[in-house]
C-alpha positions as CSV (number, residue, x, y, z in Angstrom):
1,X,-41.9,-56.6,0.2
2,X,-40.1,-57.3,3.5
3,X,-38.5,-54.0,5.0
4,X,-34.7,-55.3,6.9
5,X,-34.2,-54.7,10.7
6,X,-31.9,-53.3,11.8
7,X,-29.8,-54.5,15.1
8,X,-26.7,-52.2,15.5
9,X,-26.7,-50.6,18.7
10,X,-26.1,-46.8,18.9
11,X,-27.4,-43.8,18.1
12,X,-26.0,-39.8,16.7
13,X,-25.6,-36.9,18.8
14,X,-25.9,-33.4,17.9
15,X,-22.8,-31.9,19.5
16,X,-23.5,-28.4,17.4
17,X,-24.5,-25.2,19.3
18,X,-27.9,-25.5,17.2
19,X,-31.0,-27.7,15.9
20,X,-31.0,-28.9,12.7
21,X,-33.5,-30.5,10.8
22,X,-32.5,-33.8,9.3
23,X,-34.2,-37.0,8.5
24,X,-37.4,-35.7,8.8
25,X,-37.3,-34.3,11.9
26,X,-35.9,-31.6,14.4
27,X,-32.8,-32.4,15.9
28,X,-31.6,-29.8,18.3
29,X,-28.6,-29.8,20.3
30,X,-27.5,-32.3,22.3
31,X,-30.4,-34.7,21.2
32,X,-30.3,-38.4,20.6
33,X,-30.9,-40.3,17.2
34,X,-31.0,-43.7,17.1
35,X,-29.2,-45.8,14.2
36,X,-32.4,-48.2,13.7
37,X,-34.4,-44.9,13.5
38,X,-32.3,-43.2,10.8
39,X,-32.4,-47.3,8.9
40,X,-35.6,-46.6,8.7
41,X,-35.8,-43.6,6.6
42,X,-32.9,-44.0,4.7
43,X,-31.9,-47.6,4.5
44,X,-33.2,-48.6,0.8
45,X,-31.2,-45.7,-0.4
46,X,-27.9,-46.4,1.2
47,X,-28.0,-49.9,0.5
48,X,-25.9,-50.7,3.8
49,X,-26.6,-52.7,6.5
50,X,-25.0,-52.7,9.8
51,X,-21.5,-51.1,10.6
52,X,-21.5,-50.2,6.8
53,X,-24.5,-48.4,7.0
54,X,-23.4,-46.4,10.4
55,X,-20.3,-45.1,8.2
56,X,-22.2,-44.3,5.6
57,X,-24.5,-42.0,7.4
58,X,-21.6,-40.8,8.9
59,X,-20.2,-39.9,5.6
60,X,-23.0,-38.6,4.0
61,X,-25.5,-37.4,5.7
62,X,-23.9,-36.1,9.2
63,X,-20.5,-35.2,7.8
64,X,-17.9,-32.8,9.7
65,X,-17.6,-32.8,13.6
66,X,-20.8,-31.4,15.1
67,X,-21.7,-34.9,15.2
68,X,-21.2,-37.9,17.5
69,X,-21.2,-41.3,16.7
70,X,-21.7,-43.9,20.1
71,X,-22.4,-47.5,20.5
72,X,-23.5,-46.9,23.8
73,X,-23.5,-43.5,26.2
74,X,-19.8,-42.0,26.5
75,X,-18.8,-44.8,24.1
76,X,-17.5,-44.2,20.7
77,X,-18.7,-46.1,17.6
78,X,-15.9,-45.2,16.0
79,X,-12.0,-45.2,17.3
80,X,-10.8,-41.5,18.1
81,X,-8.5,-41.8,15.4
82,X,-10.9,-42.0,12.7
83,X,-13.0,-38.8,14.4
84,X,-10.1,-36.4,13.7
85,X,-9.8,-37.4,10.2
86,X,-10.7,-35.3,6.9
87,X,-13.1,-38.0,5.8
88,X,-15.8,-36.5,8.8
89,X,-15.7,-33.3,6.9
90,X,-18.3,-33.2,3.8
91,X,-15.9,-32.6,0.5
92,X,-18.3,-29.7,-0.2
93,X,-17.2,-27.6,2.9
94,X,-15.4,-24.7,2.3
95,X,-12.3,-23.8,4.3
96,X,-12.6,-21.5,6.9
97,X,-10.0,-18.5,6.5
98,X,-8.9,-17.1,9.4
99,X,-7.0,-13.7,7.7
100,X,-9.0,-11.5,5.3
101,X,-7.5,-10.5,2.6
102,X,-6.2,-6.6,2.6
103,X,-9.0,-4.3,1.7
104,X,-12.0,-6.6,2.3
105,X,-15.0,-4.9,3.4
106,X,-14.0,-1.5,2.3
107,X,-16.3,0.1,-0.1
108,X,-14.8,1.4,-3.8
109,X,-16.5,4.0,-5.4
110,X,-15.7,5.0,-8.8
111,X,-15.8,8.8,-10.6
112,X,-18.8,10.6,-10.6
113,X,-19.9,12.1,-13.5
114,X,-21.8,15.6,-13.8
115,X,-24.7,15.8,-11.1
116,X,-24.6,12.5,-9.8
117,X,-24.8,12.5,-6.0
118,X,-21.5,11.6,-4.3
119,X,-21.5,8.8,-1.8
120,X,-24.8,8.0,-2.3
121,X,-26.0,4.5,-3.7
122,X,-26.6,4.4,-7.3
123,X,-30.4,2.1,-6.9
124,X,-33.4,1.1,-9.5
125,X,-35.7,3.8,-7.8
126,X,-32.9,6.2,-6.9
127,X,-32.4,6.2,-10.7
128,X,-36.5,6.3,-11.5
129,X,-37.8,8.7,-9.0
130,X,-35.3,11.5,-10.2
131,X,-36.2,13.8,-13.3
132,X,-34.8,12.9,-16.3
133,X,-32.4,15.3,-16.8
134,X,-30.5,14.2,-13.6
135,X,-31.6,10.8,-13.9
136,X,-29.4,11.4,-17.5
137,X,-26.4,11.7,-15.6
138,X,-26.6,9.2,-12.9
139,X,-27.1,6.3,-15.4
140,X,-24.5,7.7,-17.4
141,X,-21.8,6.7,-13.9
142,X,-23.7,3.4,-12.9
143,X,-21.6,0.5,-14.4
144,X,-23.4,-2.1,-12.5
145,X,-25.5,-3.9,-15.1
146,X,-27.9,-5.7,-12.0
147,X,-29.2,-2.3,-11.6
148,X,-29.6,-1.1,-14.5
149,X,-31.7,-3.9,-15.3
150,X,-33.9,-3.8,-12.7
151,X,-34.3,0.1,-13.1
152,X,-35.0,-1.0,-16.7
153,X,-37.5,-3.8,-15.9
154,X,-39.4,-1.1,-13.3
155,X,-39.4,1.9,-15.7
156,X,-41.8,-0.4,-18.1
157,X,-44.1,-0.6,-15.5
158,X,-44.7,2.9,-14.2
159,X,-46.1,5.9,-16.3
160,X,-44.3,8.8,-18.0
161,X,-40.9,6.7,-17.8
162,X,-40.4,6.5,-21.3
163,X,-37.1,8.4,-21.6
164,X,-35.8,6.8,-18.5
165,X,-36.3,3.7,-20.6
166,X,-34.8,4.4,-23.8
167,X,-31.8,6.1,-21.8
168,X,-31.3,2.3,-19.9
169,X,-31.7,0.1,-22.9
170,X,-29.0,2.5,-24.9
171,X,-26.6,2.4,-21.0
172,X,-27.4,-1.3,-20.9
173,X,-25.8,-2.1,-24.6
174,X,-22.5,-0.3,-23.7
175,X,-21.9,-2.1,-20.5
């Protein structure tokens, strides 16, 4: 089994403010990958050769603009008007939204019911290390079913927790 050379000039830039490892090794910022390097750990898989092969890795496996393609140093491989393009940009990326949305980040607390502590937390140990008759009320307000399971999953394991228990499984079914 022959293994291809490959004989295009160039090499990738990071032009990110940070490393990143890719193709099997650290690449931090600023540093220098050569094309024939990256042929040689992924070349079978592309299935490119050459200036194909440069635009594939380009498109899939240093998408978006932190990276820079050269032929030679302060030489673009590709023309300027390709570099601004959407097709740099992986399709996965999300969009980056400048305005939040009204209300984000503020925290929404429902009613409490009898006894529960106000502004406080409602947690799987906050629920587990109270006694059972105010323990009865605070699982009553919780209406997050992520903590009720895990208060569920930890009362199993600790002794004299059986009520706590039964009290979650019965919360649990009318969530």
């Amino acid at each position: 089994m022959e293994e291809k050379e490959f004989n295009e000039p160039g090499f990738v830039v990071n032009e990110s403010g940070s490393g990143v490892f890719k193709l099997q090794r650290q690449l931090p910022p600023g540093s220098k990958l050569k094309f024939s390097d990256a042929f040689k750990v992924l070349g079978k898989q592309s299935g490119q050769d050459g200036k194909d092969f440069v635009k594939w890795l380009r498109e899939t496996t240093f998408p978006g603009p932190d990276w820079g393609f050269y032929s030679a140093e302060g030489k673009p491989f590709f023309s300027d008007s390709k570099k601004s393009s959407n097709k740099d940009v992986a399709p996965q990326a999300p969009e980056v939204v400048e305005d939040q949305a009204p209300g984000a980040g503020k925290t929404i607390r429902g009613k409490d019911k009898k006894g529960a502590k106000k502004g406080v937390e409602i947690t799987p140990t906050l629920i587990l290390e109270t006694p059972y008759e105010q323990a009865e009320a605070i699982i009553d307000s919780c209406r997050d079913k992520n903590v009720l399971r895990k208060a569920l999953t930890l009362s199993q394991y600790l002794a004299n927790k059986g009520e706590h228990t039964r009290r979650l499984m019965r919360r649990l079914e009318q969530v």
